[in-house]
C-alpha positions as CSV (number, residue, x, y, z in Angstrom):
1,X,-4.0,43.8,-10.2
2,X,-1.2,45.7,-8.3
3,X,2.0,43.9,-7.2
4,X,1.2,45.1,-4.0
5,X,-1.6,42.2,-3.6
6,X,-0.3,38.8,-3.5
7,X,-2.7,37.3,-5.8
8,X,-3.8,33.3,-5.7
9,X,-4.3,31.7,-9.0
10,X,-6.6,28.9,-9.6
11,X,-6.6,27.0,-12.9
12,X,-9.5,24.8,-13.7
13,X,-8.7,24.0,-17.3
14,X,-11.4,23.3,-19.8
15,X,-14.1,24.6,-17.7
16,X,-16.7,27.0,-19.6
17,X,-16.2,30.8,-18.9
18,X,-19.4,31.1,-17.6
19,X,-18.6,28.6,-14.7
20,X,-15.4,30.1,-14.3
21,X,-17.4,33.4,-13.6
22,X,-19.5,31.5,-11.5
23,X,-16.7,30.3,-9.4
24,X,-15.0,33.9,-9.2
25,X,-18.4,35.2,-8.0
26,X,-18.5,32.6,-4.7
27,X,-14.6,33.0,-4.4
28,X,-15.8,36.6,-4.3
29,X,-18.0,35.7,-0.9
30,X,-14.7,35.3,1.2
31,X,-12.0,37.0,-1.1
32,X,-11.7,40.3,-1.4
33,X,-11.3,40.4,-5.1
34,X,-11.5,38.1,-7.6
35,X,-11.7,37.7,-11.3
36,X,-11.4,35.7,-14.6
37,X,-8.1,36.2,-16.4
38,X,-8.7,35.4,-19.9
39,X,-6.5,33.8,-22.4
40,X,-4.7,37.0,-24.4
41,X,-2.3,34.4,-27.0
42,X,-2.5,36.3,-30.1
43,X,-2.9,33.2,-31.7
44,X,-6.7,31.4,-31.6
45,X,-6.8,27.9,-31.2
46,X,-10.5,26.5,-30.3
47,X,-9.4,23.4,-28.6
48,X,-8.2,25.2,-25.7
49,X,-10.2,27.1,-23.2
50,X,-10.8,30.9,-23.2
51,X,-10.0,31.2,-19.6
52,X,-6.1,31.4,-18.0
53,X,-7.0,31.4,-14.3
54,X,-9.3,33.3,-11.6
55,X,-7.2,35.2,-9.7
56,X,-8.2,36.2,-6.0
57,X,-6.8,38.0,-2.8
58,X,-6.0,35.9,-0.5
59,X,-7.9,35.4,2.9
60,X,-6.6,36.0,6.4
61,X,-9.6,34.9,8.4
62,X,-9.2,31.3,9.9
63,X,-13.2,30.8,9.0
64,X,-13.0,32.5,5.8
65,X,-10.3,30.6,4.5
66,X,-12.3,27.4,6.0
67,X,-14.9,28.7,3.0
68,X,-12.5,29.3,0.6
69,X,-11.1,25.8,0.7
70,X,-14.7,24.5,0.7
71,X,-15.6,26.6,-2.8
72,X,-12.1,25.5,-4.3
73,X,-13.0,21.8,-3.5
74,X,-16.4,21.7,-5.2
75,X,-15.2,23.0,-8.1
76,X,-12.1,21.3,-8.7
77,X,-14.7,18.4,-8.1
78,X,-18.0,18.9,-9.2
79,X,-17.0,20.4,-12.4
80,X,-13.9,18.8,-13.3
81,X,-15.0,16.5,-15.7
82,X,-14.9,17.8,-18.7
83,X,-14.0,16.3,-22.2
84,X,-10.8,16.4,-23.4
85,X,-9.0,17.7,-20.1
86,X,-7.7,14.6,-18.7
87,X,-3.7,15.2,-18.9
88,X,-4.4,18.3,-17.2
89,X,-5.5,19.0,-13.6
90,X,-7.3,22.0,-11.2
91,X,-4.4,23.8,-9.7
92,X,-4.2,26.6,-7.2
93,X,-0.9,28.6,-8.0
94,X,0.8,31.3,-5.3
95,X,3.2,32.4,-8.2
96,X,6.2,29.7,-6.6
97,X,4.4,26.8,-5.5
98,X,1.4,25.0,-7.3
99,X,-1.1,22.2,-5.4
100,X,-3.1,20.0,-7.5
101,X,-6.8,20.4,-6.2
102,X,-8.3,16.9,-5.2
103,X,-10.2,15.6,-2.2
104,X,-6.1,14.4,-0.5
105,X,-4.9,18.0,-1.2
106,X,-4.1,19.9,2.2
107,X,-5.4,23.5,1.4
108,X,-5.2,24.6,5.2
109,X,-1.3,24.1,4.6
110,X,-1.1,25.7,1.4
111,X,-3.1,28.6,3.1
112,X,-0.8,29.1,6.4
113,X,2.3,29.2,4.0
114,X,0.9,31.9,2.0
115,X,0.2,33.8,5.2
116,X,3.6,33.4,6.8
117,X,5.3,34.3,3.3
């Protein structure tokens, strides 16, 4: 990923690669790029997750970033209820600022500040 890109990052701890792939796939739908970053501590511990974020452009398009806050929602709530994952939480990250995902989180905000950054 160049430093050219502002790049979003959105943590959903715990979650199974595969659905992680699964989520960078439909934030592929409105994103220009996305992808799983993977874990790369040298040391292995199997209580944690394989999967550091899914980084993604961000969108410009008023609709498109309508959809993206839709596909962040479900998964920060369809999925996050896995085992052992309670003390942490979804998160979207622009590299300053971090908003924990929930239903009460204002994405549209978090959005327009990223645009006029």
């Amino acid at each position: 990923m160049s430093r050219s890109t502002e790049w979003l990052r959105l943590y959903l701890p715990g979650l199974p690669l595969a659905t992680c792939r699964e989520c960078a796939v439909h934030l592929r739908q409105v994103s220009e790029q996305s992808r799983v970053v993977l874990r790369t501590d040298p040391v292995f511990d199997s209580r944690l997750d394989q999967v550091e974020c899914i980084a993604f452009a961000p969108v410009h398009d008023p609709e498109d970033c309508r959809r993206l806050c839709a596909i962040l929602l479900y998964y920060a709530a369809r999925y996050y209820e896995t085992p052992g994952t309670e003390s942490d939480q979804p998160r979207l990250s622009d590299g300053e600022r971090e908003l924990i995902l929930s239903a009460e989180a204002d994405l549209s905000d978090f959005f327009k500040s990223v645009h006029a950054a």
